[in-house]
ROKEZA-877349 format. One record per residue (C-alpha): y, z, x. Coordinates in steps of 0.001 Angstrom, whole numbers, plus 500000, padded with zeros to 6 digits. Each point is the difference from the previous one (the first is absolute). Example, Ala and Ser with C-alpha at 12.3 -4.5 7.8 and 13.67 -1.06 7.14 Angstrom:
BEGIN
495500507800512300503440499340501370
END
This chain:
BEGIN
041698829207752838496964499152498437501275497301497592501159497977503155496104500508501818499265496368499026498155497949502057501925496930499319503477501475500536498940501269503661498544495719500721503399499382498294502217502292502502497101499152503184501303496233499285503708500361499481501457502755502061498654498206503611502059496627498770502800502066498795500130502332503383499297496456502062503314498436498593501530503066501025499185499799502982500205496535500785503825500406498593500964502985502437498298498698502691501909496396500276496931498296499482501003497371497384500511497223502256497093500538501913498387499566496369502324497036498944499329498155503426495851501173499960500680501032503530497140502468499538497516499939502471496545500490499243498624503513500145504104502029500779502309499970497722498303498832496661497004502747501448502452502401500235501927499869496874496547500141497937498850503159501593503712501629499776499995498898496189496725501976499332501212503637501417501854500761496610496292499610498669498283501891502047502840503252499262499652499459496407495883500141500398500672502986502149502077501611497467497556498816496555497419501430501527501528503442500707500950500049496796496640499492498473500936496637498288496708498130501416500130496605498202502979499378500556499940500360503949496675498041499823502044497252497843502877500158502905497454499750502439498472497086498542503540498570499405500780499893503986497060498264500981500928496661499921503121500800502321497158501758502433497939496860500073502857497580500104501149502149503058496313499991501948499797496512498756503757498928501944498855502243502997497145497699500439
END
């Protein structure tokens, strides 16, 4: 595991898995025509769906960590925190 502790890989996974988990979401949810018709209201849905796509984050820095991989959950961490400020910034 410790070819993989890269810093850049964690920023890498911190920045893709949220998008990746959010499409997910927004595709078993129903929510592509509330995204086609930009019926999202400011501070609910679009709030909502950034903090839901940052969970799979936070379990992967959970689970670096316990595993003793420490730049990599630091890079993951640092990944997911545009999707934390973008969702403080919306609930504003």
């Amino acid at each position: 595991m410790d070819r993989f502790d890269r810093y850049w890989i964690g920023i890498l996974i911190g920045l893709l898995l949220p998008a990746l988990f959010g499409l997910i979401y927004i595709d078993m949810m129903g929510l592509w025509y509330a995204l086609k018709e930009l019926q999202f209201d400011r501070g609910t849905i679009l709030n909502k769906l950034l903090l839901v796509s940052v969970f799979p984050d936070l379990a992967l820095i959970f689970v670096f960590y316990t595993t003793d991989t420490w730049r990599l959950a630091k890079g993951v961490l640092v990944g997911s925190m545009p999707y934390i400020i973008a969702s403080v910034l919306v609930s504003l």
